[in-house]
C-alpha positions in Angstrom: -43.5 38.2 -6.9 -42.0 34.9 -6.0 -44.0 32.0 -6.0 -42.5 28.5 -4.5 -42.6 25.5 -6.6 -43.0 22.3 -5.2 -42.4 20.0 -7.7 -43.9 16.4 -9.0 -43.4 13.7 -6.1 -46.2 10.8 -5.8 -47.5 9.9 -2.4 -50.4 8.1 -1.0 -53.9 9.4 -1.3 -54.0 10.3 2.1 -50.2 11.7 2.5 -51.1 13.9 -0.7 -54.3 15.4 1.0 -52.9 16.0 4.0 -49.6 18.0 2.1 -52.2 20.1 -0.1 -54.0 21.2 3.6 -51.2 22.0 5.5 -49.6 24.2 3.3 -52.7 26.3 3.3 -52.8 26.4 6.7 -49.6 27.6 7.0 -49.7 29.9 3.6 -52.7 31.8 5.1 -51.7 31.7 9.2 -48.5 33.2 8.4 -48.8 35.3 5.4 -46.5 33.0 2.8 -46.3 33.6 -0.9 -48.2 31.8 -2.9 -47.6 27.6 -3.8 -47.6 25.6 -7.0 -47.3 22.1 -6.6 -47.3 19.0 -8.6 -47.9 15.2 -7.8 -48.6 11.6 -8.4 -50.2 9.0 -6.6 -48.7 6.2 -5.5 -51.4 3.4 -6.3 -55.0 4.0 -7.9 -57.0 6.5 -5.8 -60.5 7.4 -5.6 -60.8 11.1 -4.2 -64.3 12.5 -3.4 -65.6 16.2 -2.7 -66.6 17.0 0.3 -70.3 16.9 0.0 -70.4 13.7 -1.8 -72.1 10.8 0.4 -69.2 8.0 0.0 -71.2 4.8 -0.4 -73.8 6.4 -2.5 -71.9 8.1 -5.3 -69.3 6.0 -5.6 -68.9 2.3 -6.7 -67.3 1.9 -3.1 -67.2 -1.9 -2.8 -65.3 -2.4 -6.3 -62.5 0.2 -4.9 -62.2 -1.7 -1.9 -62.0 -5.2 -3.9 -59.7 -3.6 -6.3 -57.4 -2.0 -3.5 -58.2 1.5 -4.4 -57.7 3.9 -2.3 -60.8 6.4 -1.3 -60.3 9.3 0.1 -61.7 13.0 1.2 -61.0 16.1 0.1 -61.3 19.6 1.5 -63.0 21.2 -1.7 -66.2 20.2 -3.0 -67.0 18.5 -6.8 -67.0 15.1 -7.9 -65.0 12.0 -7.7 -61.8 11.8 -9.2 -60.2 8.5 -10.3 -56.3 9.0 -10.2 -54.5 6.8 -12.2 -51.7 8.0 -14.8 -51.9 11.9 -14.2 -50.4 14.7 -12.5 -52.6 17.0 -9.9 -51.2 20.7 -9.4 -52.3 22.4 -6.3 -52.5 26.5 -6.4 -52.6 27.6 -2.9 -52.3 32.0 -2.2 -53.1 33.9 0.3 -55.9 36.8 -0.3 -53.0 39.4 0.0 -51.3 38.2 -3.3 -53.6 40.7 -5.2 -53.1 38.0 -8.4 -56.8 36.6 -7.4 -60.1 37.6 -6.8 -61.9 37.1 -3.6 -64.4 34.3 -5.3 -64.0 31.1 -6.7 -65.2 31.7 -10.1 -62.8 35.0 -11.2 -59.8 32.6 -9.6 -60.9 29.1 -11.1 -60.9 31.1 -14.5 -57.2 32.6 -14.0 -55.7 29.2 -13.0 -57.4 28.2 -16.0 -55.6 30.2 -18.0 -52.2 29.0 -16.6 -53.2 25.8 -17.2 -54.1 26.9 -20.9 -50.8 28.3 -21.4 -49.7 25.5 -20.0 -50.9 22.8 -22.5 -49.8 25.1 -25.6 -46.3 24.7 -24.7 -46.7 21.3 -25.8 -48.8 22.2 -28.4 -52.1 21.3 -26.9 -54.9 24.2 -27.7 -57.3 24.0 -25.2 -60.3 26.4 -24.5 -62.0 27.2 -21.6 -66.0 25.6 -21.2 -68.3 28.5 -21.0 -71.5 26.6 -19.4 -72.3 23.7 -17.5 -72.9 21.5 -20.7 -76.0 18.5 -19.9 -79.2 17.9 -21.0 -81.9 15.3 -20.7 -79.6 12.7 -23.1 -77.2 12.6 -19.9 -77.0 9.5 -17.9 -77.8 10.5 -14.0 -75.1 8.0 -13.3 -72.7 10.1 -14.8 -73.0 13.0 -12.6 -71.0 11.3 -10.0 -67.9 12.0 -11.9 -65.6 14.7 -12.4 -64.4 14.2 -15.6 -68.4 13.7 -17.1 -69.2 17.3 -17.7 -66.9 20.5 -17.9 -67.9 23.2 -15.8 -67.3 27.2 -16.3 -63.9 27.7 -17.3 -62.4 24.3 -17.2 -60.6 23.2 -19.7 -61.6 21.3 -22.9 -60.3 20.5 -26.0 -62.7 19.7 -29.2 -65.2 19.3 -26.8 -63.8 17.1 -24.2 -62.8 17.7 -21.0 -59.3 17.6 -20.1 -59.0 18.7 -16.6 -60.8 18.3 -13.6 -60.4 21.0 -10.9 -62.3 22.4 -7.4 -61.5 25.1 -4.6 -61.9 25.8 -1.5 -61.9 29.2 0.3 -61.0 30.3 3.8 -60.6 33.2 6.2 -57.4 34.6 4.4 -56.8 32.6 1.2 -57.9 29.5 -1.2 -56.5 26.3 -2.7 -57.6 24.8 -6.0 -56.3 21.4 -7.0 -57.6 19.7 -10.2 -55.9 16.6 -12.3 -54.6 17.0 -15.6 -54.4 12.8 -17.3 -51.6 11.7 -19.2 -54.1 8.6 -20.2 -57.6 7.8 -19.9 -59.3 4.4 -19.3 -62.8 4.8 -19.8 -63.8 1.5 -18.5 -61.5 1.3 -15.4 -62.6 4.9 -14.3 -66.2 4.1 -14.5 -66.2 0.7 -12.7 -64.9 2.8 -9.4 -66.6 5.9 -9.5 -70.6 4.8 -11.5 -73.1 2.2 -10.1 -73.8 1.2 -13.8 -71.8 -1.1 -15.5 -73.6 -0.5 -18.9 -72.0 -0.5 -22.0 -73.6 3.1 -23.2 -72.1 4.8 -19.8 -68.2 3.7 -21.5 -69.3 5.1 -24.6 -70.5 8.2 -22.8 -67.4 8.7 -20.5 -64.9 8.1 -23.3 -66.7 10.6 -25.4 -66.4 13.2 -23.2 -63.2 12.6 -22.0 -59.3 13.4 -23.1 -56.1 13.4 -22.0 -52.6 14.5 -23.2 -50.8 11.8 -24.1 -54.2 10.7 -26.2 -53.3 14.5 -28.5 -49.7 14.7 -29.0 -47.9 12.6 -31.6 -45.3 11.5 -28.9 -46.0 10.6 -25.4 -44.7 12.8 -22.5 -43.8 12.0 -19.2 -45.2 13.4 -16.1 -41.9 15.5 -15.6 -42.3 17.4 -19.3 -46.0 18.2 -18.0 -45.5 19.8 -15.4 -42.3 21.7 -17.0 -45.1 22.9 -19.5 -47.5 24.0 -17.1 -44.9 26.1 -14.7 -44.2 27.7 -17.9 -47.8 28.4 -18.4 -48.1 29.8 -14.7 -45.2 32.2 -15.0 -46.1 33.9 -18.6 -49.7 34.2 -17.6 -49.3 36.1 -14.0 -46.2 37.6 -14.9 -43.7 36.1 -11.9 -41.2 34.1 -10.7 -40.9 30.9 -9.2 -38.3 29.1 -7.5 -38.0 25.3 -6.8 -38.5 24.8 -2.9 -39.2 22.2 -0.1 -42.2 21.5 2.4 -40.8 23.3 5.4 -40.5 21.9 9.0 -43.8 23.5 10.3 -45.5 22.0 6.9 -43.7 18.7 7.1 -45.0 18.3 10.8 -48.4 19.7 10.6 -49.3 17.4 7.2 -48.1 14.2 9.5 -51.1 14.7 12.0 -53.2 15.5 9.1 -52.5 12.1 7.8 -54.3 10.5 10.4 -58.3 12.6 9.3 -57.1 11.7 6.0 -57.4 7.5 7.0 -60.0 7.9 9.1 -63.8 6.8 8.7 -64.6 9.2 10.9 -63.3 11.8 7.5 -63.8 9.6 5.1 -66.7 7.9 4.9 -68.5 9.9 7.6 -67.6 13.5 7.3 -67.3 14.0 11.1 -63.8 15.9 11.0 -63.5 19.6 10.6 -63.3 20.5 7.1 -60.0 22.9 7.5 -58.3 21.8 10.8 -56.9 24.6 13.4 -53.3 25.1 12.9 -51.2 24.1 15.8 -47.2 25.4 15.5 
């Protein structure tokens, strides 16, 4: 099987969102191989799951004072402060026969890619097998992504080093997740936790790493996701060749822009979840 790379480009919050849907609109509507892709952000964004309420779990009025970006996305979890990283995007269509039809077999496979991934650069990471917590956690912390590994995401010595959620719809899935080049404990929790306290740094930064934190040489963005393609196509066993959003996609992810700026989306939840496809 060939798969279809689309590879690392940053865009704005809203303008990566909007990509990520329409390509599994069009994946599933018209029976496509399956899609890696890879990308930046093009300022510091803020992005939300979708049954998080915006103002409440969220430090909203510091984004908006520090001209962060918030936005929605499609699958559920926890906030997700993007700064220096690189988010991949799996979307495949339930005909592939590479996943399962729930999220937890297929969260644990792109794991493994994503595993692979990291030992090309040396990085041995192991997958969480619990929800780790207890009564020492700081409620404010729950709010973020990056506070507690879930089943089968990826840690190393302990600390999480990838954030990920899925979706699934009538004929196929996405999962997007960030993998961080750098991690600033501080920053991240002044955007995403009501508390300001010293302890809740502490906490973050204790349960948090990121590559370039584990290897004795920084990499770039580009060798990353090099890595992690690699990691994809020894674990399934395929191909993948280097591609372009097509027309359809390119057209369909401009509307989408506009749910993806709205309040009405954002703030308020008041848009379909996974729009109707319209080509």
């Amino acid at each position: 099987m060939i798969w279809r790379l689309l590879n690392y480009r940053s865009c704005s919050a809203s303008e990566n969102m909007a990509i990520d849907e329409a390509v599994l609109l069009e994946t599933i509507h018209h029976n496509k191989p399956p899609t890696l892709r890879f990308y930046g952000w093009t300022r510091p964004s803020v992005s939300i799951g979708y049954f998080q309420e915006l103002t409440k779990e969220i430090n909203y009025d510091r984004c908006r004072l520090s001209d962060v970006k918030v936005v929605r996305r499609i699958t559920g979890g926890k906030a997700v402060y993007h700064r220096d990283e690189i988010t991949y995007s799996v979307t495949a269509g339930n005909s592939t026969g590479l996943f399962p039809a729930d999220v937890a077999g297929t969260y644990k496979i792109i794991s493994l890619c994503l595993l692979r991934g990291l030992s090309n650069l040396g990085i041995h990471a192991k997958l969480a097998e619990t929800v780790s917590g207890g009564a020492d956690r700081k409620p404010d912390l729950d709010a973020c992504c990056f506070s507690v590994p879930a089943a089968s995401e990826l840690t190393v010595a302990g600390r999480k080093i990838c954030g990920s959620a899925q979706t699934r719809t009538r004929g196929g899935f996405i999962q997007h997740g960030s993998l961080l080049l750098t991690f600033d404990a501080v920053e991240t929790a002044d955007m995403i936790l009501s508390s300001d306290a010293p302890d809740c740094y502490a906490k973050l930064k204790n349960s948090v790493t990121a590559v370039n934190e584990l290897l004795p040489s920084p990499v770039s963005a580009k060798t990353l996701c090099s890595a992690l393609q690699k990691g994809f196509v020894d674990e399934l066993g395929i191909d993948m060749m280097e591609g372009t959003l097509t027309p359809a996609e390119k057209a369909l992810s401009r509307r989408l822009v506009k749910k993806y700026e709205s309040d009405a989306w954002n703030r308020d939840r008041k848009q379909k979840r996974i729009s109707q496809i319209h080509s």
